[in-house]
DRENDOVO-189114 format. One record per residue (C-alpha): residue in three letters; x, y negated, z negated; residue number from 0. Coordinates in steps of 0.2 Angstrom, whole numbers, plus 5000, padded with zeros to 4 digits. Layout:
N
<resn = ALA | x = X | y = Y | z = Z | resi = NUM>
...
% end
This chain:
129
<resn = UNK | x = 5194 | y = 4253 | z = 3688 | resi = 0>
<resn = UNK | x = 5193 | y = 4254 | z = 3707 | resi = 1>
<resn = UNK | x = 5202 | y = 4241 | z = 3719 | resi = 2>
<resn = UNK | x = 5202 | y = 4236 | z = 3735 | resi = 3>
<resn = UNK | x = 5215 | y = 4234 | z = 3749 | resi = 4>
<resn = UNK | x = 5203 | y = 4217 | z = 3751 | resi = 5>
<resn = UNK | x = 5204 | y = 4212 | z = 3732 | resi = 6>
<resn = UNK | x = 5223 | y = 4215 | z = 3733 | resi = 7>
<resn = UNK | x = 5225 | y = 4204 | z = 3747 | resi = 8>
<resn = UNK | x = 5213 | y = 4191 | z = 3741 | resi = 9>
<resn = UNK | x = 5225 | y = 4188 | z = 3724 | resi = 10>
<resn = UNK | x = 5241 | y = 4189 | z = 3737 | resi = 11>
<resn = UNK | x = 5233 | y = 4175 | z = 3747 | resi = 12>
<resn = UNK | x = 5234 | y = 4165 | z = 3730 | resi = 13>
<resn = UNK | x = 5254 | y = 4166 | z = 3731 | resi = 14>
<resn = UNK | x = 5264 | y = 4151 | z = 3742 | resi = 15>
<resn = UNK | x = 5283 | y = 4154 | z = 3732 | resi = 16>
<resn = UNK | x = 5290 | y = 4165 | z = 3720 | resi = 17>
<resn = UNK | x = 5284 | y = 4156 | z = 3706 | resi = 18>
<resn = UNK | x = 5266 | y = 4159 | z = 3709 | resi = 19>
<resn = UNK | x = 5271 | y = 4178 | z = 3706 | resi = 20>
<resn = UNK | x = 5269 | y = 4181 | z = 3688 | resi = 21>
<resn = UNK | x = 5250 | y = 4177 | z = 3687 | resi = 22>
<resn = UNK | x = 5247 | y = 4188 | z = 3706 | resi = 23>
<resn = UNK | x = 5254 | y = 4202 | z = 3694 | resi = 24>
<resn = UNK | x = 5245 | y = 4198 | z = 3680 | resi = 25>
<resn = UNK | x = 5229 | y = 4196 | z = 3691 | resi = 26>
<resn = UNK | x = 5231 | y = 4215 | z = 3702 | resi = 27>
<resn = UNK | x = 5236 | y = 4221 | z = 3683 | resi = 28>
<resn = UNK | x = 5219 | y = 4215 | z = 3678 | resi = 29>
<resn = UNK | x = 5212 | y = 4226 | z = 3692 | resi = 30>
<resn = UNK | x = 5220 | y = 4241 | z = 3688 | resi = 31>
<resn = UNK | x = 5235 | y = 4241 | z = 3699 | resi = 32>
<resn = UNK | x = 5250 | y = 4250 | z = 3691 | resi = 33>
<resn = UNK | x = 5261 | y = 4251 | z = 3704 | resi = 34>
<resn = UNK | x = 5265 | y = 4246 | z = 3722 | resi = 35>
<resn = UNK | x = 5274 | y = 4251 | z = 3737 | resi = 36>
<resn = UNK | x = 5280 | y = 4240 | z = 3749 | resi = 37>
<resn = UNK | x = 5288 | y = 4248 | z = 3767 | resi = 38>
<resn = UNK | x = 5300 | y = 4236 | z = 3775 | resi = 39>
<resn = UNK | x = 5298 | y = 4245 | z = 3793 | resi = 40>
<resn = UNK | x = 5281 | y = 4238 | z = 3796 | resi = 41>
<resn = UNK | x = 5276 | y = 4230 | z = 3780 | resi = 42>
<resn = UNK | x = 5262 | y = 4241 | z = 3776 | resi = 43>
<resn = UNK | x = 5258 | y = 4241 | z = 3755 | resi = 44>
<resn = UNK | x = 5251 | y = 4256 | z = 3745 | resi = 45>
<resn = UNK | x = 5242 | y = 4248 | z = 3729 | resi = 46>
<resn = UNK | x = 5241 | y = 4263 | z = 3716 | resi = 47>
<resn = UNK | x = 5230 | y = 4265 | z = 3701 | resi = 48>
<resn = UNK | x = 5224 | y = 4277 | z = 3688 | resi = 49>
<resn = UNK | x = 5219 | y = 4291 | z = 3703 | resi = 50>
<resn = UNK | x = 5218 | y = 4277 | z = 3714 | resi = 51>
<resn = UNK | x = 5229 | y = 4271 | z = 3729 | resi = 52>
<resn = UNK | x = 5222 | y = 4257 | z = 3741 | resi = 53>
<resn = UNK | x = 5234 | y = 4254 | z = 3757 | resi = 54>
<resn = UNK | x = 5233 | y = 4238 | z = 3764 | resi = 55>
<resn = UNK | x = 5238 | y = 4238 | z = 3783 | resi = 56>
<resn = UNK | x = 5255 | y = 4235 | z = 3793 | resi = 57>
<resn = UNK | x = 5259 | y = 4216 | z = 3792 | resi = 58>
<resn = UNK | x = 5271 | y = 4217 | z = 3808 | resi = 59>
<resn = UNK | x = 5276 | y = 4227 | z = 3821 | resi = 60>
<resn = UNK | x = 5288 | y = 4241 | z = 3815 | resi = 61>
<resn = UNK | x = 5306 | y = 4238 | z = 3813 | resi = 62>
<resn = UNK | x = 5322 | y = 4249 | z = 3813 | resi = 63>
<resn = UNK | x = 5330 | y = 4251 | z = 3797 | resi = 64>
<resn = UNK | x = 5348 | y = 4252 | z = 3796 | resi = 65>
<resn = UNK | x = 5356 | y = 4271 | z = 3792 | resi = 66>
<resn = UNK | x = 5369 | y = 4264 | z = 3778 | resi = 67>
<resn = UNK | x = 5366 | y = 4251 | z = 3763 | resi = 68>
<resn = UNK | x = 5375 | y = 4236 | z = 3764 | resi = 69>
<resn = UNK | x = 5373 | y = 4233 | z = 3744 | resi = 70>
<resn = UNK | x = 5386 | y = 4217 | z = 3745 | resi = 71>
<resn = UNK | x = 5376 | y = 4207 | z = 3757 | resi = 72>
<resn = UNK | x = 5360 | y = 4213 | z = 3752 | resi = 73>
<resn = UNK | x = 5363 | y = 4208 | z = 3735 | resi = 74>
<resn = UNK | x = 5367 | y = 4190 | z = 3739 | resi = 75>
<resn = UNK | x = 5354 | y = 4188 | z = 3752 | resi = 76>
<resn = UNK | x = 5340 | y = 4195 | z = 3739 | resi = 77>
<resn = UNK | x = 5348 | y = 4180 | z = 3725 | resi = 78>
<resn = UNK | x = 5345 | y = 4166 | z = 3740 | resi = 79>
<resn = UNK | x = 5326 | y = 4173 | z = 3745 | resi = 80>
<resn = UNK | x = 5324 | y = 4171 | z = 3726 | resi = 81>
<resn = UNK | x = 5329 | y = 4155 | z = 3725 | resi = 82>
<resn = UNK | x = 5317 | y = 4149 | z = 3740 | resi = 83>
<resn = UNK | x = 5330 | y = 4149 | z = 3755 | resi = 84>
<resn = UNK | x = 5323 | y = 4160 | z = 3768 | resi = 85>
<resn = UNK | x = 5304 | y = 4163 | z = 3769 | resi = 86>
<resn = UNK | x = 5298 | y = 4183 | z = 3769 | resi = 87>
<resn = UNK | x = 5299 | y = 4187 | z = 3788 | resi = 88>
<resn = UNK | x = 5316 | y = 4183 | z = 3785 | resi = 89>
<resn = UNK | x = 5317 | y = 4192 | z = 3771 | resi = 90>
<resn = UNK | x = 5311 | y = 4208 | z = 3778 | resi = 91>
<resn = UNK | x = 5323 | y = 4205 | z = 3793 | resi = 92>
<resn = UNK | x = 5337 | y = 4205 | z = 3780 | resi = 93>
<resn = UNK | x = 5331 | y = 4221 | z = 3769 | resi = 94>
<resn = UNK | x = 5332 | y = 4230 | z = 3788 | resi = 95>
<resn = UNK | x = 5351 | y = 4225 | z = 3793 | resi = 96>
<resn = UNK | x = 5357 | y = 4229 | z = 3775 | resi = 97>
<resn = UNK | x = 5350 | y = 4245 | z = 3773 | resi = 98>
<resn = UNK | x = 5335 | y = 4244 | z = 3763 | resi = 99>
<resn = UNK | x = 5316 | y = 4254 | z = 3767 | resi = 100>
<resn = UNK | x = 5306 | y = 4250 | z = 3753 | resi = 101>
<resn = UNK | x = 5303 | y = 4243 | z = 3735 | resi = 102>
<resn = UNK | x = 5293 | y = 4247 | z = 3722 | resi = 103>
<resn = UNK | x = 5284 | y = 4235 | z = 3710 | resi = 104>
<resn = UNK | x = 5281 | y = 4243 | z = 3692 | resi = 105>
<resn = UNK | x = 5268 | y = 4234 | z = 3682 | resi = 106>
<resn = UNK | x = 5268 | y = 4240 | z = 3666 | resi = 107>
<resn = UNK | x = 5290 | y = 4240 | z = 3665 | resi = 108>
<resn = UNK | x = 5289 | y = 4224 | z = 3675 | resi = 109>
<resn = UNK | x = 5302 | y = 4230 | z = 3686 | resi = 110>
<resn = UNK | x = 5306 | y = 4228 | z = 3705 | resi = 111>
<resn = UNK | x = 5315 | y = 4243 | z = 3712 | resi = 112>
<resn = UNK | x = 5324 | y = 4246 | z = 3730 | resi = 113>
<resn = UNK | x = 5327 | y = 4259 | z = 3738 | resi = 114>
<resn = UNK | x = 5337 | y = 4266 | z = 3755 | resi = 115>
<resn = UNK | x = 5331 | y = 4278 | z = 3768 | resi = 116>
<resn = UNK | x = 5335 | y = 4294 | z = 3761 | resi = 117>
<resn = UNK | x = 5325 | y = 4288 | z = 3743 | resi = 118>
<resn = UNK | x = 5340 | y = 4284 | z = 3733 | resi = 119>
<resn = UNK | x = 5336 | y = 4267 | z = 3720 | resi = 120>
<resn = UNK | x = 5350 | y = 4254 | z = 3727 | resi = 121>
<resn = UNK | x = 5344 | y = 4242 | z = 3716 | resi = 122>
<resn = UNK | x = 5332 | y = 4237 | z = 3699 | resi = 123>
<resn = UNK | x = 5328 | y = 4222 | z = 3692 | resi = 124>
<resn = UNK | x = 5316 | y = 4214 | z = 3678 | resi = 125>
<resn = UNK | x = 5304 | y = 4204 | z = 3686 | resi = 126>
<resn = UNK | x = 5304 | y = 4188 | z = 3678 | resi = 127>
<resn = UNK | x = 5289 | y = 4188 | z = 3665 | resi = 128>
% end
């Protein structure tokens, strides 16, 4: 099944808080998406699939990320974006200062994983199903 960066980002558009996140999974699962990228520096996303990966442009101009993880902060800044505290700009900003380059989104193990610059996992979490 073959996606589009366009399909991706129509379902995205679908999504005003966290809680519309179970069914955008559900729906770019029902396209084929098995995994995503997300790249905190300029918020570029690479959508992959069986032999398939659609990208779907920066979102901002780039920003530095941080050399070191500041796991502490991250941690409790992560719990508060979660609960509906800061919106995703601010989000990004945070994942920047404390360290972090990138998530991936698993699909099929319903897991959120974050990573720091040199590719070491900081961080795993079930996604809420």
């Amino acid at each position: 099944m073959m996606f589009t960066a366009e399909d991706v980002k129509a379902a995205h558009s679908k999504v005003k808080s966290g809680a519309d996140f179970p069914a955008y999974i559900q729906e770019i699962k029902s396209m084929g998406v098995t995994h995503y990228e997300c790249y905190v520096s300029d918020g570029h996303t690479d959508y992959h699939g069986e032999n398939h990966t659609a990208q779907v442009a920066p979102k901002y101009p780039e920003i530095k990320i941080a050399d070191t993880v500041n796991l502490d902060t991250f941690i409790r800044e992560l719990k508060a974006h979660q609960q509906g505290q800061t919106d995703y700009m601010t989000f990004i900003k945070m994942c920047a200062e404390t360290g972090i380059t990138k998530w991936i989104i698993d699909i099929s193990a319903m897991t959120c994983t974050y990573y720091d610059n040199e590719g070491k996992k900081v961080l795993e979490e079930t996604i809420p199903g």
